[in-house]
N, C-alpha and C positions, 0 to 999 in steps of 0.2 A: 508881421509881414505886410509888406503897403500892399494896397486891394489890389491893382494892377496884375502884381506877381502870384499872387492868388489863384485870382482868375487863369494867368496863364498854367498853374498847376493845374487846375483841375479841368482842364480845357486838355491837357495834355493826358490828364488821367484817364480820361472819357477815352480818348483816342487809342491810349494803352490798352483799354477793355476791351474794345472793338475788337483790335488785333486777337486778342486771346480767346477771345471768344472765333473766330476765325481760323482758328489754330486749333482750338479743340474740336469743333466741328467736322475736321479732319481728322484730328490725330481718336478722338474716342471713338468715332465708328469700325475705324479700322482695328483698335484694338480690342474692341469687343466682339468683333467681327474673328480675330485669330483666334482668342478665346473658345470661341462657340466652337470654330473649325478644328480646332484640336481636341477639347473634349470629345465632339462629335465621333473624330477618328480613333479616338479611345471607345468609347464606345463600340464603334464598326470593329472594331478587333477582336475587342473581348466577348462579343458576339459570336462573332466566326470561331476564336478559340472553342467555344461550347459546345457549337454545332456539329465542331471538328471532332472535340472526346465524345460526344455522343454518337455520332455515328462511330468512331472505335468499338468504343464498347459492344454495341448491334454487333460489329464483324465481329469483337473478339470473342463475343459469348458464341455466336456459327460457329467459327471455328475451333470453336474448345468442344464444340458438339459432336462438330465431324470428327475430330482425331477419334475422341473418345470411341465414337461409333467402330472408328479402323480395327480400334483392338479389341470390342467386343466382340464384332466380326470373328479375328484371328485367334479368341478363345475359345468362341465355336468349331474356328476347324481344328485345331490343335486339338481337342479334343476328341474331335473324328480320327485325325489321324493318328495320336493315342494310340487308339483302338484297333487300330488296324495289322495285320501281320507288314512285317517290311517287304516280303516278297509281292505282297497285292498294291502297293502304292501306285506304281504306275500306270499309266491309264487304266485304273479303276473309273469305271463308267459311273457307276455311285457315287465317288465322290467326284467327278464330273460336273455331275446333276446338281449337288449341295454345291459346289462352288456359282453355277451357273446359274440359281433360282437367288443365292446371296445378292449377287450384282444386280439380278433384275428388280431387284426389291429398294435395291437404292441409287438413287441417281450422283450419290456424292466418289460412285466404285466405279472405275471403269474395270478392273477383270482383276480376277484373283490368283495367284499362281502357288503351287509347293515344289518345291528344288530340292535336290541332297544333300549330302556334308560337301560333294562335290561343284555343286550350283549348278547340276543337271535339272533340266525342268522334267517332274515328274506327272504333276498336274494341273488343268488350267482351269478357267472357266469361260472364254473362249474359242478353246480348241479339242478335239476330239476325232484322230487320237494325234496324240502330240506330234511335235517337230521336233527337230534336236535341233535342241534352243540352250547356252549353256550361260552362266551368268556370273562367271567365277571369276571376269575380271572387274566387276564390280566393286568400289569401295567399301559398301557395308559389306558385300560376302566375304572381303578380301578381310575386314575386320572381326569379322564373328571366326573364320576361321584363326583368327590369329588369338583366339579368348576371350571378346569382348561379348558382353550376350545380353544389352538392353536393347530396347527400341532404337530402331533406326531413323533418320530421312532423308533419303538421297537426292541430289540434284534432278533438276530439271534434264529433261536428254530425249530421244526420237525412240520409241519400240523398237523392238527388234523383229517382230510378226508382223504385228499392224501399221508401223507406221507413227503412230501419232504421238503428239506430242504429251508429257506425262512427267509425274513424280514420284517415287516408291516410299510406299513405309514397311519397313521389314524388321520381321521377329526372328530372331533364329530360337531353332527347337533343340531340346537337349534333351538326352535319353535319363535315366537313373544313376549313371556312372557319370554324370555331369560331362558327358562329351555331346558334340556337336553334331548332331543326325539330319541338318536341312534347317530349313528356311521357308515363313509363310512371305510372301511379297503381296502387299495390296499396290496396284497402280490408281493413282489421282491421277485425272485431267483438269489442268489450269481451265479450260471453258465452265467448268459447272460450278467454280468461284466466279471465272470475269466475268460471268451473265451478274451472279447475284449482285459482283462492285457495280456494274453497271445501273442497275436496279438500283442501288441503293442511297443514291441522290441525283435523280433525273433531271431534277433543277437545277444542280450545281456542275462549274466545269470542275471535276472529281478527281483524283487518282489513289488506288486501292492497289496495296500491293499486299502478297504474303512473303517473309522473310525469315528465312534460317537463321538462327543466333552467328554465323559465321560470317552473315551478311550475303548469302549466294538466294536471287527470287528464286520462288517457286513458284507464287503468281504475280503479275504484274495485270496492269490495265491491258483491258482487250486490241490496241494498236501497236504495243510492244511488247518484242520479244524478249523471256526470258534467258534464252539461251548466253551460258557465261557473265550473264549480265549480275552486277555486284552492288549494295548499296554503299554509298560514301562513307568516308573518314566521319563525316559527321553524324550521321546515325549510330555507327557503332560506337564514338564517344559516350553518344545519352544512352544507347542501352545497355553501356559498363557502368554507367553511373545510375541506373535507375530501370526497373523492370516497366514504367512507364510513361509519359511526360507529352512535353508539346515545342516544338522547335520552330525556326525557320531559318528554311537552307534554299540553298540554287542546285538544281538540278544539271548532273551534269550531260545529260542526255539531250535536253531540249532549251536549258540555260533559263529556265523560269523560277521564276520564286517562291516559295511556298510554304503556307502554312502546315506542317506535317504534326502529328499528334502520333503514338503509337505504343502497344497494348502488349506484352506477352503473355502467352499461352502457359495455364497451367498444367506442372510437368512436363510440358513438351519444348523443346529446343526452338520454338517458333513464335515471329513476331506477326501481328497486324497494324500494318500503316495504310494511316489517311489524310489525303493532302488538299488544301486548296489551293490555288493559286493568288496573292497578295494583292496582282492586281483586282481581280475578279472581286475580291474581297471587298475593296473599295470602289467599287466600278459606282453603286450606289451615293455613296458618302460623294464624290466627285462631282456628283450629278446636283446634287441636294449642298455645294458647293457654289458651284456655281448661281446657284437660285438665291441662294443668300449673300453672293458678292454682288449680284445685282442690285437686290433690294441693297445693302450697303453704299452701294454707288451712289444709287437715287439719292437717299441719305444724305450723303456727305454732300452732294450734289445742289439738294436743296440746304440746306445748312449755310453752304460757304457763301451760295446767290443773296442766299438771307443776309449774312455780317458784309459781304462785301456791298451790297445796296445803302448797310447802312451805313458803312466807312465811306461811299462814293456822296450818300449824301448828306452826312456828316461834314466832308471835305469842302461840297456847293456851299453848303450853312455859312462854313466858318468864313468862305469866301466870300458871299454875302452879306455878312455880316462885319466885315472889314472895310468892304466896297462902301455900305451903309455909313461907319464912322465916319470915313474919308469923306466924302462928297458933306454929310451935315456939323461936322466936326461936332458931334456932341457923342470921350471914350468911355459916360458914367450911364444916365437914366434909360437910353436907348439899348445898350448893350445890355443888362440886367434883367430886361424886358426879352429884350430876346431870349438870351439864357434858358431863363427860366420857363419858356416856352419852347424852344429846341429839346429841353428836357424832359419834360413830361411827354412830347412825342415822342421822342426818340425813348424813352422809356414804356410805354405803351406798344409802340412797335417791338422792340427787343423781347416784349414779355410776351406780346399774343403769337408772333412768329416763332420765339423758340419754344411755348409751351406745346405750339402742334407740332411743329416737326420734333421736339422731344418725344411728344406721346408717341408719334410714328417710329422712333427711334427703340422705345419703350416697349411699342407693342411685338417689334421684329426679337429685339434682345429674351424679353418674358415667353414670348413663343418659344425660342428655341432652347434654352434652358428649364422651362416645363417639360418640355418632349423629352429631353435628357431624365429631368426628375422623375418621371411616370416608367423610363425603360429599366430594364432589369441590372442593377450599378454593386458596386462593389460597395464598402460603407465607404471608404474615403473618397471615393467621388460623390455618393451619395448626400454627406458634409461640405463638398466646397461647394457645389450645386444649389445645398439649402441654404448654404450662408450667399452665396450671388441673388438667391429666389430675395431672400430676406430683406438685401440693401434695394432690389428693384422695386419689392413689395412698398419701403418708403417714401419712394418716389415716384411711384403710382399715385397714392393718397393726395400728395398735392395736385395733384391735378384732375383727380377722377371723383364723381360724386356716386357713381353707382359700385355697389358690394355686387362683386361675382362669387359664388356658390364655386368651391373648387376643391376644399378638403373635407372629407369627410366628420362627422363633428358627432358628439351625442345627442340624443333626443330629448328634447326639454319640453317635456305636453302642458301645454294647454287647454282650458277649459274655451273655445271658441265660438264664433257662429261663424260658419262654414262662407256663407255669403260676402262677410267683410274680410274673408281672405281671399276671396276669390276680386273681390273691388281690386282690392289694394294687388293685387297679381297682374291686374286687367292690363296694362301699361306693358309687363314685362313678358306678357303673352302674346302681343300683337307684335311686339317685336323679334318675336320666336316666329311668326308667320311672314308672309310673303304681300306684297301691297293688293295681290289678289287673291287674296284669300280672305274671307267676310267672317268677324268674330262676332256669336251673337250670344247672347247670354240669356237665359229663364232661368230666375233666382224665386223659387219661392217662400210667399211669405211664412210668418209666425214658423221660422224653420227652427228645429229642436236644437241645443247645444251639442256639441263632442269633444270630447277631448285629444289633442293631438299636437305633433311638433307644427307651427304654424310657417315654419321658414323651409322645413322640408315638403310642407304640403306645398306649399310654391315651388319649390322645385321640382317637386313632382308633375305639377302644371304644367311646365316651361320644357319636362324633359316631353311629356304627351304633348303638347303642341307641335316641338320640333319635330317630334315622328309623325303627327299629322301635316305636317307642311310639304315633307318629303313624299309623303304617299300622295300628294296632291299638285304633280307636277305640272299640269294647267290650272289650275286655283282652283276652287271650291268654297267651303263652308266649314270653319270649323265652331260646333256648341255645344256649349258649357252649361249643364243644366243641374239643380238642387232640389230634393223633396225630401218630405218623411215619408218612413214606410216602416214596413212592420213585416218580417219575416219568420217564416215558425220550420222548425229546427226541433222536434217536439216538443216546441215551446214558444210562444209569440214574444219575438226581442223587437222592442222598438229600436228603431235605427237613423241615420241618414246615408240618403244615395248622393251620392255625387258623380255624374255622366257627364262622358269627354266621346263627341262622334263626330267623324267626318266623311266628307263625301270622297273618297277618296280611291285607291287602286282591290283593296281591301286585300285578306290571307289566305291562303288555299289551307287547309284543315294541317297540312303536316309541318305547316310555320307555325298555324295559330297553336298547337301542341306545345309548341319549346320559345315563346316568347317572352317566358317571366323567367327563362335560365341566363343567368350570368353571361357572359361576353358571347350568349349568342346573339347575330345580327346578319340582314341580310343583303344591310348593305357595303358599297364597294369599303376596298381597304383605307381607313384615312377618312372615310365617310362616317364611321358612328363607331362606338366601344361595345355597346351590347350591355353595358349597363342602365339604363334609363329606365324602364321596363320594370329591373331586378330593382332599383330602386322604390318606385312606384310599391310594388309586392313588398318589400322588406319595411317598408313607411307604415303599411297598411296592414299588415299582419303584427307586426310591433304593439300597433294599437288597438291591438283587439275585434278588428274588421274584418272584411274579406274583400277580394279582387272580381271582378268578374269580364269576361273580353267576346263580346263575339264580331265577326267579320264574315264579310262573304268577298268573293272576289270579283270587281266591279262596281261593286254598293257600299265600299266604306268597311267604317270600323265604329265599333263603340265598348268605352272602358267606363266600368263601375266602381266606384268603389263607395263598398255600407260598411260606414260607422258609427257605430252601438253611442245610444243616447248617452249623456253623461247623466251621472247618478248625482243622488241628490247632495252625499257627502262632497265629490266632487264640483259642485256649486257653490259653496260655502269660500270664502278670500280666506286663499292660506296662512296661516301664521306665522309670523315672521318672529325667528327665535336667536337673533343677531345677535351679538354684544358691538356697540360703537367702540370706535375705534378711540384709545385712550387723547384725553387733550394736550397730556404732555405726553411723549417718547420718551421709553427711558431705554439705557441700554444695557444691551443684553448679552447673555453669551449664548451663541449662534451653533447647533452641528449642523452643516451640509452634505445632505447624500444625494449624491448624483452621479453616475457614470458618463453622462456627456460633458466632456473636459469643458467646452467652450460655455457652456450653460451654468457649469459650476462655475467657472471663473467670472460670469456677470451675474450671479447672486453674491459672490461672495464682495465682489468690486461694490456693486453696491450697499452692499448690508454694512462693509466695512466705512466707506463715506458717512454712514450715518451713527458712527460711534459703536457698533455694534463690534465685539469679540469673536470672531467666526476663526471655524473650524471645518475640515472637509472629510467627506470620507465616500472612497467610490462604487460601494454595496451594502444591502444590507450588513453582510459580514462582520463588515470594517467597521460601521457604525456602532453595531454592538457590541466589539471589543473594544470602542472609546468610550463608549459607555461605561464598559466595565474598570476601566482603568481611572472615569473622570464622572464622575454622575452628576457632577453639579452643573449641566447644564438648560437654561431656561428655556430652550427651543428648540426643537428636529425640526430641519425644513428638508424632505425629502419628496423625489422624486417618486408617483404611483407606480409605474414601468421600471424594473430595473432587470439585468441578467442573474441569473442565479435562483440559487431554490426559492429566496423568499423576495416578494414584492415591496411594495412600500406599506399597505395593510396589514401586512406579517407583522413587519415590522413595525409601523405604529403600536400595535396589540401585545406584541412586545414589552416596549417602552410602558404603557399604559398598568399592565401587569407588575413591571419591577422598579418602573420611576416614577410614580404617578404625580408626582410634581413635576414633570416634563411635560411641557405641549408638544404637539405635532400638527404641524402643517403639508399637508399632500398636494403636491403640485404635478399635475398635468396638464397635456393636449387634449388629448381623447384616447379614452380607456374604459372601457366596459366595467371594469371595479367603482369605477366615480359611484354608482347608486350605492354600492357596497359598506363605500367608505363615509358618504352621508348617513346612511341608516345606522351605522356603529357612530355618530358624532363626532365624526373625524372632521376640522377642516379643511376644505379643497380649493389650492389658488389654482384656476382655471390659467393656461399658458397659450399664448404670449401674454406676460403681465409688463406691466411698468414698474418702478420703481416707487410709484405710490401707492401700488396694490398691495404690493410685496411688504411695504413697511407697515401698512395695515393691518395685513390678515396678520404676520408676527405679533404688533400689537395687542391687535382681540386674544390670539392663540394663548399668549403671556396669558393675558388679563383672567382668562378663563381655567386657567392654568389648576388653581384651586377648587374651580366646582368641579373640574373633568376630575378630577384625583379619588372622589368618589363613586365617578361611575364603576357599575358590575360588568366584565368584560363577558360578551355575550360566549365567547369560548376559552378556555385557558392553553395560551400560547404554548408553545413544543419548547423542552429545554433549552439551551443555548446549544448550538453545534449538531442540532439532533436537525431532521431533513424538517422540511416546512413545506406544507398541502399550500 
């Protein structure tokens, strides 16, 4: 290709970038933008769904209380009236009195009545001596007369004495000859439910209703009346298909839409619903929407000013550079020169401009898919969320030099001196403070060793500073001070102190009480987790220390923590009891136990790339019926965490037991078993691994394959198929 046409290709190619880059700038914030807004609003639902069946449940266990309570009631008098001659039932003042001290004793009764086979009222517990009140055209009386003789509950309707508004539950009485001798009636009143719906989420727009299997209310929320009033086609769908569930329907009362959940009553003919409204629901989500199409705008905003500055002057160049040939007529040495100096800027540019607004781009997307990963998820959202974390985690590395502290990890102690973690901290500490706030340090000398995680004790640092920054909201002093000491316990333990105090708002006694308890905190929402603290405690007692806090309020705070000297064994460079990893690879044949699909299929992808024979299997279970079917295999590479009765160390001990020509390899994240499965000689590839970890530790595990066949397994594994501790 003559150099001319060259040049004008990749003259043109540059050009093409430009644009694309232009184009993405636009088109990727936006779509990671709809991304986050949707999950988001999955989340905001499936929220609401919980809060929805939890409150059900509250109503529907009251209400299963109260029925209950009706008929305990109704057994008591039944059996008063039992007892009684038939000619005394009527205004019997005695039983008057027991109907009238029942009611006053519960506030879920409004009054009690006994009627005859006729539905003449005979006695109340409101009234004394009766009215002729007669009830006989009543639908339950009208049924009981007609042979029917369980629990009633009749509609909603206005008294007939008093007035007020009510619902009956009614027992008919039957003599020894199985006929029909009367009728107890307890009256409900819908208020001494719609207070408690009211009560029962103050902070939510709410609606509580109680509902007859037939669909007629008996209570509804305290602004609507029950009267005639019916629930929809669509309620009574879900509760023919299911005595419980969660929906969402439009109301056809008020035309709003709502999230409805609702609960039946055991043995009794009656449902409990509780509704939210969909807007309400998302009223948050909308808000926290908005915020983040902002920050998006900006984004795309600066992004597009960025490619198009460099398309605009990209365009001057090329025109300059045109102008240039024309006027000196020289289209070889001058042009080349330029070139290749247009390029190197214009590549310099490109790279410093899109690495910040990337990281800006970075830090809004990882924010809000963190927030997703920390809230309470189902597992399949759980999985796309850690596969988004996963690919952003990569793209962080390029551009970021400092490790953030973000998952929780195992403790790997160390033999240290306190001081050269606290240097090495100094940097990450000050930037936990505020530019007024003064860091001062007394480190002192010839300070004793301890043993300890050295990465958690930084973080422990970083979490105590940021709590003193915070209490120190016009700036102060925050210091960092080291000794030895010697504490006696009935017994003198040498130690080291390490003190964190500041000048700051300090804690009144019933804070300082609950400061080392998990997710309590006492600041605003959004402001802190209530772990920091709990951290701090769980670091330090881990290693054999103790915590110590005092504060006063006005004068600050000060946090200790003594850690017991290391011992002399502990001084000693540990042993390293490796096998290198072999200098040729051979291959091998491969079982994989994993229950995470995606996990299993990039060991297997890669174990398979490297000649390797692999096999899968997604539980213990499974593994050990391949086993049993196939034992010639040279490696288990299984997962420490699995579902099911047995773990990954069941199962290595297993293996170890009946194939002791089999290695095992134990891969995890973080798992409390890791010390377990070290002390038993188990291999552990530590996860996230690469692909060159992975073929290593296989290797060693092989290699080793023959001394481990002699080890004595410290307990003798449970049959096959028998449960597993």
């Amino acid at each position: 290709m003559p150099d001319a046409a060259r040049r004008w290709f990749g003259l043109e190619g540059a050009h093409r970038v430009l644009w694309a880059l232009f184009i993405i700038s636009l088109v990727l914030p936006v779509s990671l933008f709809a991304a986050a807004a949707w999950h988001s609003r999955t989340h905001a639902l499936d929220e609401a769904h919980k809060a929805i069946e939890r409150a059900t449940l509250v109503l529907q266990g009251h209400a299963q209380k109260v029925f209950e309570s009706y008929e305990l009631v109704m057994d008591r008098v039944e059996d008063r009236v039992a007892s009684m001659p038939p000619g005394d039932l009527r205004n019997s003042l005695e039983l008057h009195h027991l109907l009238k001290s029942i009611v006053a004793q519960r506030k879920q009764i409004g009054s009690i009545w006994v009627v005859d086979q006729d539905g003449v009222l005979q006695s109340a517990s409101g009234h004394f001596p009766l009215p002729q009140v007669s009830i006989a055209d009543r639908p339950y009386m009208m049924a009981f007369q007609a042979g029917r003789r369980e629990l009633m509950v009749g509609e909603p309707l206005r008294g007939r004495v008093n007035g007020n508004d009510l619902f009956t539950v009614a027992r008919p009485l039957v003599g020894a000859d199985g006929r029909l001798t009367g009728a107890i009636l307890v009256a409900a009143y819908p208020a001494y439910f719609q207070d408690l719906y009211r009560r029962s989420a103050p902070d939510m727009d709410h609606a509580a209703s109680l509902v007859r299997a037939d669909g007629a209310f008996l209570v509804r929320d305290a602004h609507t009346s029950t009267q005639a009033a019916r629930a929809g086609e669509r309620f009574m769908q879900a509760a023919r298909s299911s005595p419980a569930g969660v929906y969402t329907g439009v109301s056809s009362n008020d035309g709003i839409e709502r999230i409805i959940a609702y609960q039946k009553l055991d043995r009794y003919p009656i449902y409990v619903r509780f509704a939210l409204g969909t807007d309400a629901v998302l009223a948050g989500w909308r808000e926290q929407l908005i915020r983040y199409g902002l920050i998006t705008l900006v984004i795309m905003a600066g992004l597009a000013l960025m490619t198009g500055l460099a398309l605009a002057r990209y365009r001057r160049e090329q025109a300059a550079m045109s102008q240039l040939a024309q006027e000196t007529h020289l289209r070889e040495e001058v042009e080349e020169r330029l070139r290749r100096a247009q390029k190197m800027e214009a590549l310099g540019q490109l790279t410093g401009g899109i690495a910040h607004d990337f990281n800006n781009l970075l830090a809004v997307v990882m924010g809000n898919l963190d927030l997703l990963r920390r809230a309470k998820d189902d597992e399949r959202r759980s999985r796309l969320i850690g596969n988004a974390l996963g690919a952003v985690e990569q793209a962080r590395t390029l551009t970021s030099k400092l490790l953030v502290f973000a998952r929780k990890q195992p403790l790997h102690a160390e033999t240290i001196n306190l001081n050269e973690v606290v240097g090495q901290a100094e940097d990450m500490i000050v930037q936990s403070l505020r530019g007024d706030i003064r860091l001062e340090l007394e480190l002192a000398e010839q300070l004793w060793p301890v043993r300890i995680d050295p990465s958690q004790l930084q973080v422990a640092l970083i979490n105590m500073a940021a709590n003193a920054r915070d209490a120190m909201p016009k700036g102060g002093t925050f210091r960092v001070t080291t000794e030895n000491t010697v504490l006696r316990d009935g017994e003198a333990l040498e130690g080291v102190a390490l003190s964190v105090s500041d000048t700051g708002v300090g804690m009144p006694r019933e804070v300082l009480a609950r400061v080392f308890e998990p997710f309590f905190t006492t600041k605003e929402v959004g402001k802190g987790t209530g772990l920091g603290l709990a951290q701090v405690y769980g670091l330090v007692e881990h290693s054999g220390g103790s915590v110590d806090i005092r504060s006063e309020v006005g004068r600050g705070t000060t946090i200790t923590l003594y850690l017991p000297k290391a011992t002399a064994d502990e001084l000693e460079p540990a042993v390293q009891d490796s096998v290198p990893a072999p200098q040729n690879s051979r291959a091998l044949t491969i079982l994989v136990v994993e229950d995470n699909v995606q996990v299993a299929e990039m060991a297997e992808t890669v174990l398979t790339e490297r000649r390797h024979r692999v096999a899968s299997a997604h539980d213990a279970g499974s593994a050990l019926a391949m086993l049993e079917a196939n034992s010639r295999f040279d490696v288990v590479l299984s997962d420490l965490v699995m579902p099911g009765e047995m773990d990954g160390v069941d199962l290595a001990r297993i293996i170890r037991e009946r194939w002791p020509w089999t290695a095992v390899v134990l891969a995890t994240g973080y798992s409390e078993a890791v010390a377990e499965a070290d002390t038993e000689g188990f291999a552990v590839l530590r996860k996230p691994y690469v692909p060159d970890d992975l073929e290593a530790a296989i290797q060693q595990a092989a290699a080793r394959a023959p001394e481990m066949a002699n080890v004595v397994p410290l307990r003798t594994p449970a049959p096959l198929g028998a449960a597993q501790g």
